[in-house]
C-alpha positions in Angstrom: -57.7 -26.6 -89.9 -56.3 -23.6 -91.7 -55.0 -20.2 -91.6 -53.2 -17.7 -93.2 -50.6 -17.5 -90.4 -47.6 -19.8 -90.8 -47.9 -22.6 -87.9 -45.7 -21.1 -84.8 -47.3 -24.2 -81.8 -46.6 -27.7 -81.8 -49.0 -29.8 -79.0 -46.6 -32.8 -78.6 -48.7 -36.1 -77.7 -47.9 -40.0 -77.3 -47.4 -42.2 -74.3 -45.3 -42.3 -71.2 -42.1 -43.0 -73.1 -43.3 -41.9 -76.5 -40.1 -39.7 -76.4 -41.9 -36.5 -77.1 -39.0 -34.4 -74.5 -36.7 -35.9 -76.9 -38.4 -34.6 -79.7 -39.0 -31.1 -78.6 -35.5 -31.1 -78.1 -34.7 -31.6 -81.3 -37.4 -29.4 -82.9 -36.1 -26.5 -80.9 -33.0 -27.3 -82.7 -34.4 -27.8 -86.0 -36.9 -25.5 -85.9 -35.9 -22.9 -83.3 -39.0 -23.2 -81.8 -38.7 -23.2 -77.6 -40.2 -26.2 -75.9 -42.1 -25.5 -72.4 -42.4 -28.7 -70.5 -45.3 -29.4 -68.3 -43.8 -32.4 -66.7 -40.6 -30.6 -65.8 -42.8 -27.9 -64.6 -45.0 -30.4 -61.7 -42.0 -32.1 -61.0 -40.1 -29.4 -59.8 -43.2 -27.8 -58.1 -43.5 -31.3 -56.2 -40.4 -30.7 -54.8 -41.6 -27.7 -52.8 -42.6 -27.6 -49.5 -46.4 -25.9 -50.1 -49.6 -27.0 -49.7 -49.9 -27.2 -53.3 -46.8 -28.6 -54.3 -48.0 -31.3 -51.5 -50.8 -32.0 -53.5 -49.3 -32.3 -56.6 -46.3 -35.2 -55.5 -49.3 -37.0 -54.4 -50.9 -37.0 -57.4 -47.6 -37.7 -59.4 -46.3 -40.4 -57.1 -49.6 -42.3 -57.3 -48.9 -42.4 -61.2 -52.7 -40.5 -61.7 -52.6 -37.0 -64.3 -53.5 -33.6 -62.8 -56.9 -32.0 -63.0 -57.5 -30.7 -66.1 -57.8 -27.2 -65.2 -53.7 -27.4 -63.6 -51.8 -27.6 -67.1 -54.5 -24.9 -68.7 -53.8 -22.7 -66.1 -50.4 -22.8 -66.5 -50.5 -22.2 -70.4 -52.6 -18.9 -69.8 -50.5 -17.7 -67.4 -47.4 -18.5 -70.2 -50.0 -16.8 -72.5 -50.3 -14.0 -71.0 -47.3 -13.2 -69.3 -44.5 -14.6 -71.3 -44.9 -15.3 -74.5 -44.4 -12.5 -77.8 -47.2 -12.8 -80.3 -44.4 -14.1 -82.8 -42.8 -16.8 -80.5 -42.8 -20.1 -81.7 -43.1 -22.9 -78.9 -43.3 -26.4 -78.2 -46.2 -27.8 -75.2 -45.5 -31.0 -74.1 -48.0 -32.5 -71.8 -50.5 -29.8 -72.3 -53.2 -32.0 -73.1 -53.6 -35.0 -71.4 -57.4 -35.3 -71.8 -60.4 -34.1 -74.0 -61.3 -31.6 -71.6 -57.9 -29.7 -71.4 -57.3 -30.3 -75.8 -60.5 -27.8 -75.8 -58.8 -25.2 -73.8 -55.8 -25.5 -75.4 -57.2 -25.2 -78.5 -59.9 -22.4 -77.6 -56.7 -20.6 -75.7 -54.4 -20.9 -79.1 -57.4 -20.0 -81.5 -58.6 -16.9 -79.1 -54.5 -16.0 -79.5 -54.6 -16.6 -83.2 -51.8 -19.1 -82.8 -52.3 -21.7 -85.3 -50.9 -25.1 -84.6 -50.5 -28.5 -85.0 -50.8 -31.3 -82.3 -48.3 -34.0 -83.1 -48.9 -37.5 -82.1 -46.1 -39.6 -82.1 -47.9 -43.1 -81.3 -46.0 -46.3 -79.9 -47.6 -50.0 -78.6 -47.9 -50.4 -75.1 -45.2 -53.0 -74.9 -42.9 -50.5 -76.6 -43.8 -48.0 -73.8 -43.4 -50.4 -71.4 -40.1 -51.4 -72.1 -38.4 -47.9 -72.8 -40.0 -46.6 -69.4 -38.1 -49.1 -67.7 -35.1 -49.0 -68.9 -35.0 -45.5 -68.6 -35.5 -46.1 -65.0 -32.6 -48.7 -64.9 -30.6 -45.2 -66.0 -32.0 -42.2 -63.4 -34.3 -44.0 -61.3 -37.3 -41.8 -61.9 -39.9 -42.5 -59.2 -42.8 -42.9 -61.8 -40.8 -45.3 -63.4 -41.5 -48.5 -61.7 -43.7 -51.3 -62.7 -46.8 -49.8 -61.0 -46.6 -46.7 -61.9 -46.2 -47.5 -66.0 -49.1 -49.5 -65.0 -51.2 -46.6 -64.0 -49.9 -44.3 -66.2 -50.2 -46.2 -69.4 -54.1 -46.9 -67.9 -54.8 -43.4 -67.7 -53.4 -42.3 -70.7 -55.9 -44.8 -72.3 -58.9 -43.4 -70.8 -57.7 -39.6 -70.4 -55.5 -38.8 -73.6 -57.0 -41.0 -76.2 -60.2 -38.5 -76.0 -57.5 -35.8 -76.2 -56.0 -37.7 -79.5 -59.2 -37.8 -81.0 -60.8 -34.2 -80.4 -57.6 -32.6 -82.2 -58.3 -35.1 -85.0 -61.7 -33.9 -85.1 -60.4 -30.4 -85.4 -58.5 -31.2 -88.0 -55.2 -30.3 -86.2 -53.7 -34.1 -85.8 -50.6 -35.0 -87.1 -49.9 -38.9 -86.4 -46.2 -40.1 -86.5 -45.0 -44.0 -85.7 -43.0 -43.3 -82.8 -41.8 -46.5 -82.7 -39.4 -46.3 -85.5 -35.6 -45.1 -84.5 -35.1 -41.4 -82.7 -33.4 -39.9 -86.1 -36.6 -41.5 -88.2 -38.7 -40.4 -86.0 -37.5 -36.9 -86.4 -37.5 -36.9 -89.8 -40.7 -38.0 -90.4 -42.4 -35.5 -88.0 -39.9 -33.0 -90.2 -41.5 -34.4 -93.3 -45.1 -34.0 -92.2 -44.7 -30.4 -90.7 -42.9 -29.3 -94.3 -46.2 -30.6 -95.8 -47.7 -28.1 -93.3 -45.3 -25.1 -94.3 -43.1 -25.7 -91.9 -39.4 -26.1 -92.6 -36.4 -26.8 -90.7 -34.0 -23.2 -89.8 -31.0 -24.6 -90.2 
C-alpha cells in the first residue's frame, strides 16, 4: 500500500489488554498524532439513559462487540464533521471485524488518508493475565473472568478476519506486544520510521 502522501492514520489492533490505549497515548506524544477512542466513546454512551445507550451496555456487559455498522458510523460522522484534511489521528477499536476493516479502509482511501493499521499481537494467556489484573486496579465491569472469556472468543472469530484483510491490503504492521511498554513503543516507532514516519519531538 502506497502513496505519495505521508501516513497521517494509525488503525491500532491487538487483543483485550493488548495495551493499544496505552499506545495511542504515547504516539500522540511522540508523534502528535490525536487518538479517538472507540471504547471510551460506547462506554460513556452506555452510561446514558436512551434507548440506544440501553442497547449498547447490554451488548458491552454481555462481553459481545457492536454491530459492525456502530464504530463506522461513528468514524464518518468524525470524518465529516471534525476532522481537518491534515489532521493526524489515532482509531482504536475501529475495526473489530473484516466487515468494518473494509469501511474503514474504503472511508480513509475515499478521504485520501493513507495509513497504517498496527497490530500489536500478544498470547491469550498474556491477555488473560493483564486484563485481570487491571481489574484488581479499577474494577472494570468487562474485566471479570467471563467476560475475558467472551471477549478474547470474539476477538478470535471477529478481529482475526479484520487482521488479515489489512494484511491483504498491504497496510499491516505486526508488533510483539508482549515485550515491555517502552519496547513496545519503540518498536512500533521503528517500524513506522521505516514507513516515513518519525517521532516530533
Amino acid at each position: 500500500m502506497s502513496s505519495s502522501k505521508p501516513i497521517n492514520t494509525l488503525v491500532m489492533l491487538g487483543k483485550p489488554g493488548a495495551g493499544k490505549g496505552t499506545q495511542s497515548g504515547i504516539l500522540k506524544e511522540r508523534l502528535r498524532f490525536q487518538p479517538i477512542g472507540y471504547g471510551d466513546f460506547f462506554r460513556g454512551l452506555a452510561k446514558e439513559d436512551t434507548f440506544v445507550s440501553r442497547k449498547v451496555k447490554e451488548t458491552i456487559d454481555k462481553g459481545n462487540l457492536l454491530p459492525y455498522w456502530f464504530p463506522s458510523f461513528v468514524l464518518m460522522d468524525k470524518m465529516f464533521n471534525e476532522l481537518s484534511e491534515d489532521q493526524d489521528i489515532i482509531l482504536d477499536g475501529a475495526a473489530r471485524s473484516r466487515k468494518e476493516a473494509e469501511v474503514v479502509h474504503d472511508v480513509l482511501t475515499w478521504f485520501e488518508r493513507p495509513y497504517r493499521a498496527v497490530y500489536i499481537d500478544i498470547p491469550d494467556q498474556v491477555a488473560i493475565d493483564r486484563l485481570t489484573e487491571r481489574r484488581n486496579l479499577i474494577n472494570r465491569a468487562d474485566d471479570d473472568a467471563d467476560h475475558i472469556k467472551t471477549r478474547l472468543q470474539a476477538y478470535h472469530d471477529t478481529v482475526i478476519p479484520a487482521i488479515e484483510y489489512f494484511r491483504e491490503v498491504g497496510s499491516l504492521i505486526e508488533i510483539n506486544g508482549a515485550q515491555s511498554m517502552e519496547a513496545v513503543s519503540e518498536e512500533i516507532l521503528d517500524r513506522l520510521a521505516e514507513e516515513g514516519l518519525h517521532p516530533n519531538y
